[in-house]
Each structure stands twice: as C-alpha cells, then as structure tokens.
C-alpha positions as a Python dict, from the first residue, in 0.01 Angstrom:
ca = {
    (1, 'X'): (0, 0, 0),
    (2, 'X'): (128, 292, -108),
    (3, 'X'): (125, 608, 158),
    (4, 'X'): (74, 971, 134),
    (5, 'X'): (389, 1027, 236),
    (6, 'X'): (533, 798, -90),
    (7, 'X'): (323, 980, -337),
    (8, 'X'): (439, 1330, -179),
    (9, 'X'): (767, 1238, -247),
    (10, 'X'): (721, 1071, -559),
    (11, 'X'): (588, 1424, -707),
    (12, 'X'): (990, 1550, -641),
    (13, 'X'): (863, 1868, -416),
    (14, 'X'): (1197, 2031, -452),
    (15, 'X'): (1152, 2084, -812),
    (16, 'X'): (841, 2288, -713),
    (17, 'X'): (1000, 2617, -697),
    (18, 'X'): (1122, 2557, -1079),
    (19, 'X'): (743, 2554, -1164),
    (20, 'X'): (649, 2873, -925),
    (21, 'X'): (899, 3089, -1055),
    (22, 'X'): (814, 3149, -1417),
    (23, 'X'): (471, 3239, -1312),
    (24, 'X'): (588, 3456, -1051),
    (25, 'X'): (840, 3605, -1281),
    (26, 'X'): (592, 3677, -1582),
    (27, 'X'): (343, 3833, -1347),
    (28, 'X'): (610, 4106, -1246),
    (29, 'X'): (620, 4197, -1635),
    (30, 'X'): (261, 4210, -1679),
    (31, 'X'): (260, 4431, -1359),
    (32, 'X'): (490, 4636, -1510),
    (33, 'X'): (400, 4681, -1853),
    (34, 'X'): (18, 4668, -1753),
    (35, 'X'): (-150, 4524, -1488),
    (36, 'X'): (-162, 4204, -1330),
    (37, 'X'): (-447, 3967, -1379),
    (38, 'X'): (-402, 3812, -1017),
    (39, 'X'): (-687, 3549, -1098),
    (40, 'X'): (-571, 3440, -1467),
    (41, 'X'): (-137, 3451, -1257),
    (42, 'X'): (-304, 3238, -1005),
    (43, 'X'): (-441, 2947, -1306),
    (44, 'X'): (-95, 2999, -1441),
    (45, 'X'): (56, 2883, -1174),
    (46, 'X'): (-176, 2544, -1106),
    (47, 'X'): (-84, 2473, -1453),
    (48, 'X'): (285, 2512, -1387),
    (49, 'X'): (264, 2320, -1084),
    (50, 'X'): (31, 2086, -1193),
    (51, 'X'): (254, 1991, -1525),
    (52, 'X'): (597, 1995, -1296),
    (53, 'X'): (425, 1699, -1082),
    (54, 'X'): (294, 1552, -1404),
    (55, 'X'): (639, 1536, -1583),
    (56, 'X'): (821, 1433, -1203),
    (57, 'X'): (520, 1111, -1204),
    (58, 'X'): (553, 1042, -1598),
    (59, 'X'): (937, 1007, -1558),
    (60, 'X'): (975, 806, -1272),
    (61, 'X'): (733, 545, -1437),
    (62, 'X'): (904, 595, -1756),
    (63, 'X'): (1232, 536, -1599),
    (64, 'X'): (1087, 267, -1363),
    (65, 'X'): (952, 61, -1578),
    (66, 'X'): (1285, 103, -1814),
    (67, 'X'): (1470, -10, -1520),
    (68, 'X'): (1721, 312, -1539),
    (69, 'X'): (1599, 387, -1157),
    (70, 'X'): (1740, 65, -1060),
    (71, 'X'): (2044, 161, -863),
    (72, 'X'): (1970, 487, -837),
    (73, 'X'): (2164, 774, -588),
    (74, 'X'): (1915, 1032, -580),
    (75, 'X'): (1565, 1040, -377),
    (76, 'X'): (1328, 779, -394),
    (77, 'X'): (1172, 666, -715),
    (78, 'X'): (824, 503, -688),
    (79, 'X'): (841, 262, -964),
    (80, 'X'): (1192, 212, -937),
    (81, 'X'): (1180, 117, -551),
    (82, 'X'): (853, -95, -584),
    (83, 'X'): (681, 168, -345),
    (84, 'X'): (382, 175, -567),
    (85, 'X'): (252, -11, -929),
    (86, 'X'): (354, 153, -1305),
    (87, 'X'): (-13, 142, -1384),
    (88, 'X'): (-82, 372, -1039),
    (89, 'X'): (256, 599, -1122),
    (90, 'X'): (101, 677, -1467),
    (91, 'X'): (-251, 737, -1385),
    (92, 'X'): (-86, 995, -1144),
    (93, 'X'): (94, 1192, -1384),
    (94, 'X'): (-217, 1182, -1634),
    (95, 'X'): (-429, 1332, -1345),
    (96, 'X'): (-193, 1581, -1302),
    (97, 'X'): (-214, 1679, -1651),
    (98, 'X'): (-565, 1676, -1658),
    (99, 'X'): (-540, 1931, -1388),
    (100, 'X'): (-312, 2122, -1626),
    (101, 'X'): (-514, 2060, -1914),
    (102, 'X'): (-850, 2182, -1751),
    (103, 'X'): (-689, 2523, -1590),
    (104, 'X'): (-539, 2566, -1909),
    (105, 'X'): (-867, 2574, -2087),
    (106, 'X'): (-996, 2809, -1859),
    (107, 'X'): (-732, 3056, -1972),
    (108, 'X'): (-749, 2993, -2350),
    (109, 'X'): (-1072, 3046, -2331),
    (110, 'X'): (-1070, 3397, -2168),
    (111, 'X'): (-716, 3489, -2383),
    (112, 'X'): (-690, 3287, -2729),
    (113, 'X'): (-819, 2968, -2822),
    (114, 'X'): (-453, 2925, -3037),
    (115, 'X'): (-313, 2845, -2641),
    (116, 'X'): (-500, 2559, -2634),
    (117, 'X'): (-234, 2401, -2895),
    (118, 'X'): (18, 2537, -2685),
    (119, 'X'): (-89, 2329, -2393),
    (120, 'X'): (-120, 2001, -2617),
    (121, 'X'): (230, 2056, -2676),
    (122, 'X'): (384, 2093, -2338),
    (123, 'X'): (180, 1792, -2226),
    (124, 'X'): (307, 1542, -2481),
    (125, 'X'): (667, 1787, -2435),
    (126, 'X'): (618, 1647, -2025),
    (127, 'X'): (498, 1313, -2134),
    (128, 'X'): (768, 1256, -2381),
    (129, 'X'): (1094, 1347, -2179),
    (130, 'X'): (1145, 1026, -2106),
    (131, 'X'): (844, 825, -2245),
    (132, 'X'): (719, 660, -2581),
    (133, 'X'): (961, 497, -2778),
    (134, 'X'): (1214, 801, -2869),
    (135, 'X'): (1223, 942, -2502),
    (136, 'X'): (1413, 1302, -2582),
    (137, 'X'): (1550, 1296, -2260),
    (138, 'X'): (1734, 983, -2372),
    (139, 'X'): (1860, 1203, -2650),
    (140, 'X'): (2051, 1422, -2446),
    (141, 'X'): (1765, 1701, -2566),
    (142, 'X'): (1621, 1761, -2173),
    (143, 'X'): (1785, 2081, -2124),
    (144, 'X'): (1694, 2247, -2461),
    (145, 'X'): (1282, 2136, -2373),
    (146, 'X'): (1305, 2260, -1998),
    (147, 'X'): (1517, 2611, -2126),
    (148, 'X'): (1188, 2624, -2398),
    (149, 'X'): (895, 2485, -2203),
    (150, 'X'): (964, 2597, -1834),
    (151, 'X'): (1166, 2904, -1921),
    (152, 'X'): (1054, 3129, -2247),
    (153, 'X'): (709, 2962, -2266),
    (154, 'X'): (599, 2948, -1920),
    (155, 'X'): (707, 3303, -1847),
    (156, 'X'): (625, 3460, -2167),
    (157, 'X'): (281, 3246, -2156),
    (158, 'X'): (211, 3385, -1811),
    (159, 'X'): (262, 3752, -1945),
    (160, 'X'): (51, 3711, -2229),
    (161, 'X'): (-261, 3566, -2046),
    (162, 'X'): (-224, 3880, -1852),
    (163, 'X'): (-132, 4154, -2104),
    (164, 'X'): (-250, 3977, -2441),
    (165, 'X'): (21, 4110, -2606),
    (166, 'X'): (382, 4028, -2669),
    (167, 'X'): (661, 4181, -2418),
    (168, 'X'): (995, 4144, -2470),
    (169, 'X'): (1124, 4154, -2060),
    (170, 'X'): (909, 3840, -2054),
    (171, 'X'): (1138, 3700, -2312),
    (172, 'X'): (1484, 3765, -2101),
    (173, 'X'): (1337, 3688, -1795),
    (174, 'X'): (1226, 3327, -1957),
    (175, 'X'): (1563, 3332, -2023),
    (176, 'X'): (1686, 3359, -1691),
    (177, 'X'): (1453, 3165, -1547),
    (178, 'X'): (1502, 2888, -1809),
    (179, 'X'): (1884, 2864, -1790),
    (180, 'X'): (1836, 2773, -1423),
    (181, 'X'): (1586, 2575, -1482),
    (182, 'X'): (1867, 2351, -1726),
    (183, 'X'): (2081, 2389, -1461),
    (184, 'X'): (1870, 2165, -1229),
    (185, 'X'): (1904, 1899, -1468),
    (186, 'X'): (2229, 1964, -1559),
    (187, 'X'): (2340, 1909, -1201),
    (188, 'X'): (2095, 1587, -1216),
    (189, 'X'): (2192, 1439, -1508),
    (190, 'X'): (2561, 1487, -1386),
    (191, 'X'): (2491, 1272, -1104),
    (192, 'X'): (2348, 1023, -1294),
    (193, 'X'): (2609, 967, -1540),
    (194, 'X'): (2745, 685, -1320),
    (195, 'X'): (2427, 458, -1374),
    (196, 'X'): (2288, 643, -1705),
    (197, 'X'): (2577, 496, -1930),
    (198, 'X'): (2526, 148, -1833),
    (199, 'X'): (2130, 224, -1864),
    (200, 'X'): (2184, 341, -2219),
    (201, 'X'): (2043, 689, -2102),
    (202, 'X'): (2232, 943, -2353),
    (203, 'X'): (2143, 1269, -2133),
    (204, 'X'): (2330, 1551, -2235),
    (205, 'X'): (2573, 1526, -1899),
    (206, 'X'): (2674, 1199, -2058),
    (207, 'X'): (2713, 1357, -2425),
    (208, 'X'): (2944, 1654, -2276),
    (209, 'X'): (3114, 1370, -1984),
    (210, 'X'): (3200, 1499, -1624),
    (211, 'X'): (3415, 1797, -1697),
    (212, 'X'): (3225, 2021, -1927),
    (213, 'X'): (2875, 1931, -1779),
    (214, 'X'): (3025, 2109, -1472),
    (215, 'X'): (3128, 2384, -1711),
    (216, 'X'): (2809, 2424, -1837),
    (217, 'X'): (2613, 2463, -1508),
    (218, 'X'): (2842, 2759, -1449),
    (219, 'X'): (2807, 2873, -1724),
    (220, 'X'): (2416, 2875, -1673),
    (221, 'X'): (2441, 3090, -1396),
    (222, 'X'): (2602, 3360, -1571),
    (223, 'X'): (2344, 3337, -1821),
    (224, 'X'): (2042, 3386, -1561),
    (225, 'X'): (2249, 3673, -1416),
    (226, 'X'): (2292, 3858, -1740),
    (227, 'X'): (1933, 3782, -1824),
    (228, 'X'): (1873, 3999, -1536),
    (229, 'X'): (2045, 4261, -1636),
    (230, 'X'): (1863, 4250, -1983),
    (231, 'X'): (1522, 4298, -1789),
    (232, 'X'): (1624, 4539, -1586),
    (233, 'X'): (1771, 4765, -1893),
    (234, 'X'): (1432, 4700, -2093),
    (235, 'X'): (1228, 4791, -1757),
    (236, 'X'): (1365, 4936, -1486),
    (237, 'X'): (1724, 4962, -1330),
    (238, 'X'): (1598, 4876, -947),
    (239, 'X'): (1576, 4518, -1153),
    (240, 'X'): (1931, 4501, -1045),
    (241, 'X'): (1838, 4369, -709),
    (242, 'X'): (1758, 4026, -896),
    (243, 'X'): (2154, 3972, -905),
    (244, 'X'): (2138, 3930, -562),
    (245, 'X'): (2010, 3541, -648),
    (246, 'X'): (2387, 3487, -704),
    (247, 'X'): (2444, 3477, -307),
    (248, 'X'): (2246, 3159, -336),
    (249, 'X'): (2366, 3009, -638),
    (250, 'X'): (2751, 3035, -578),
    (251, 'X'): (2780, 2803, -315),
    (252, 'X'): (2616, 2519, -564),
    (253, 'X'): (2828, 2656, -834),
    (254, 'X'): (3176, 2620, -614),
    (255, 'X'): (3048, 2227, -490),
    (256, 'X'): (2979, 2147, -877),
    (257, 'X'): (3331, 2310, -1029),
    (258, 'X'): (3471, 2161, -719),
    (259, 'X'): (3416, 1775, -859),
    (260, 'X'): (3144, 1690, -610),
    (261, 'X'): (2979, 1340, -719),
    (262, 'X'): (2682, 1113, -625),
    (263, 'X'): (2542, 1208, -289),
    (264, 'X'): (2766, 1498, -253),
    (265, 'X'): (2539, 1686, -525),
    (266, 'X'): (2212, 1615, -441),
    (267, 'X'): (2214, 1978, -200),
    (268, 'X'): (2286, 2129, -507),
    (269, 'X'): (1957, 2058, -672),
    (270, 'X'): (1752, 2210, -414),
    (271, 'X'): (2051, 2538, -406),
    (272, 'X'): (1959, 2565, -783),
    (273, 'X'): (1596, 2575, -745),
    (274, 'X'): (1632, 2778, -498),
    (275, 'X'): (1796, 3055, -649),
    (276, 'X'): (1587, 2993, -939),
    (277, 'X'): (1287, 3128, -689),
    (278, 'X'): (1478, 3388, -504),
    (279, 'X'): (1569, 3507, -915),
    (280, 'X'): (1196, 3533, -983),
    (281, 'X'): (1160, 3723, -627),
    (282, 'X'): (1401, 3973, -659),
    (283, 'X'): (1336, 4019, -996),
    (284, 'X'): (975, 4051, -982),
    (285, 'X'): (935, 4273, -652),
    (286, 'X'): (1062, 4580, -788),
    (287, 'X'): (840, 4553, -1162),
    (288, 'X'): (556, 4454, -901),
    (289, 'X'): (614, 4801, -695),
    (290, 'X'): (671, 5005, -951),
    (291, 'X'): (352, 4877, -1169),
}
C-alpha cells in the first residue's frame, strides 16, 4: 500500500520552486507593462505546478519501468523502488495533466483559443521526456525542452494571459529563469552519469562527460544573471536587485566546479531551485512596486 507520504515524495517537491517561478516572474512583467491579472497569474501557476508533478510522475514510471531507476543515488523513485505499481505511477501523472489541461482551458478560453495548442504541446513535451519509444530525454535534448517549455514559454505564456500582447522583458526573464531551470538537470543528469551509461540513457551530462557538464552549469548561472540585467535595462534599473540570487547560487556553483559526485550533489539541486525562486523574487518585486 502505497502512503501519502510515498506519493508526496514521488511528485519530487523540490523541483516545485522551478514551476512557481516562471509564473511569478511573468506576473512582475505584466505588472509592469500593464497590470496584473491576479486570478488568470493564479491558473498559471496550477498549470505550472500541476505539469511539474505531471512530468516528475511520468518520468519516474518511464524510468521505472525502463529499469534506469534501478540503482539509483538520488531520492526515492516510486516505480523504481517498488513503493507503488507503473499502472498507479502513470494514472498519477495523467491526473496531473488533466489538472493542467483543464486550468489551461480556462485561460485559452478567456485569452486565445490558439493556447490551447500550446498546452497540447507541453503535455506530450512532459509526457515525452522520457516516455514513448524516442524518449528526448534519452537524447541528451532535456535541457533544450526545460530552457523552452519551463523558461521562455511558461514566463512569456504567463505575461501574455495577462497583457494579451507580446513583451519582450518576458522574453529575457524566460531566459533567466530557463537557464536555471537547465541547470537543475544539468546538475541531475551529472549525477546520474554513473548509472545512465550502463542504462543506455544518452542525457546531455553523458554527451558533454564529467568535466564540461560542470562547465556548463556555471556557465548557466552567468546566463540567468545577465538575463537579469537584460530585464532590468528593458524595464527598470531597481531590476538590479535580482543579481542578488547569485548569493544563493555560488555556493552550488563552487560544490559542482569543485568535482562533487553522487550524494555529494544532491544539496545542489535544491541550491539551484532555490535561487531559481529567489531570481523570480528579486526580480519581480521591484516591476511589481513600480507597476
């Protein structure tokens, strides 16, 4: 029998604050440039969430049933660990996008029917990562679909419910937020390469190999940090206080460039999300004050 507690952590809550801060961060544009539309940011955000705990359930039955969560380091898988059935894993993450889909058709509806493709495609984007038979994930093409679906169309989509038109600080700040949001997986994937070569799991981090996947997290972090200096010159300077996420991301940064592996990185998942939130908060206060 599968508890509460197994299905709570089955749905990865540390990845949470990747799906809360592209929501957050698009409704400081729209503030901004506009006005916020708390009720249609507030059904932005249960899709976010609601597709983050989709995509968490679809890949650990994916993977599960795959057997690449075998001998895993990281937290506990449901399929992989035998905590609960394949069949009850997947009807999880297909609830979960039926939460997503429903919200979402509450805000096509009262923005642009066109969004409801949109949603189609970041549901079989979630579904896809690392199910079907050509899992992308497998591909070593995760980080390019998280920088595109949870960074420029998840904060650019929560802008446009809001404004209805396009904005371009919603495009740099979906670039921020979406090169942290790679660098989440980019610190997962590297410690998985141990146990995704012998799975036949091709993840980018095993593409790249150990030394340049570290590069390439750093290198992510400069790219959220000059993202936010690209908002801040296309809104307003005060924006600046975003860089301030850096005090939280540098301490990941040094364990990953330092050659941490297995356990050892596992804190820096939940630093990166982290300062992928405190981005969004710094970021958005000021375009929320000044709005």
């Amino acid at each position: 029998m599968t508890s509460s507690a197994d299905w709570i952590a089955g749905a990865r809550p540390r990845t949470l604050p990747a799906a809360v801060a592209p929501v957050l961060a698009g409704t400081g544009v729209a503030a901004y440039v506009d006005d916020a539309v708390w009720w249609k940011a507030l059904l932005a955000l249960v899709v976010s969430l609601a597709l983050q705990v989709g995509v968490n359930y679809a890949n650990d039955y994916s993977d599960g049933i795959r057997g690449t969560d075998a001998d895993r380091v990281g937290p506990m898988r449901l399929v992989g660990s035998g905590a609960a059935t394949p069949r009850a894993v997947k009807s999880a993450a297909f609830a979960a996008f039926g939460v997503a889909a429903v919200a979402g058709l509450v805000l096509a509806a009262t923005t642009a029917w066109w969004l409801v493709a949109v949603g189609a495609v970041c549901v079989v984007a979630a579904w896809t990562y690392t199910g079907g038979d050509k899992p992308y994930g497998y591909l070593g093409l995760g980080e390019v679909m998280v920088f595109v679906f949870f960074g420029l169309v998840a904060v650019v989509g929560t802008t446009f419910v809001q404004t209805q038109q396009w904005e371009w600080p919603a495009l740099y700040a979906g670039v921020g937020i979406g090169a942290l949001a790679c660098a989440i997986l980019v610190a997962n994937n590297l410690r998985d390469i141990p146990t995704d070569i012998p799975a036949g799991k091709r993840t980018l981090a095993v593409r790249l190999g150990d030394e340049r996947t570290r590069y390439l997290y750093a290198f992510l972090v400069l790219v959220a940090a000059a993202a936010v200096v690209a908002v801040a010159a296309a809104t307003t300077w005060w924006v600046l206080v975003g860089l301030g996420f850096l005090a939280r991301a540098l301490p990941p940064t040094r364990v990953v460039l330092g050659g941490a592996t297995g356990p050892a990185l596992v804190p820096v998942l939940a630093g990166t999300g982290a300062s992928e939130l405190l981005w969004s908060v710094l970021v958005a206060a000021p375009l929320l004050l000044l709005g």
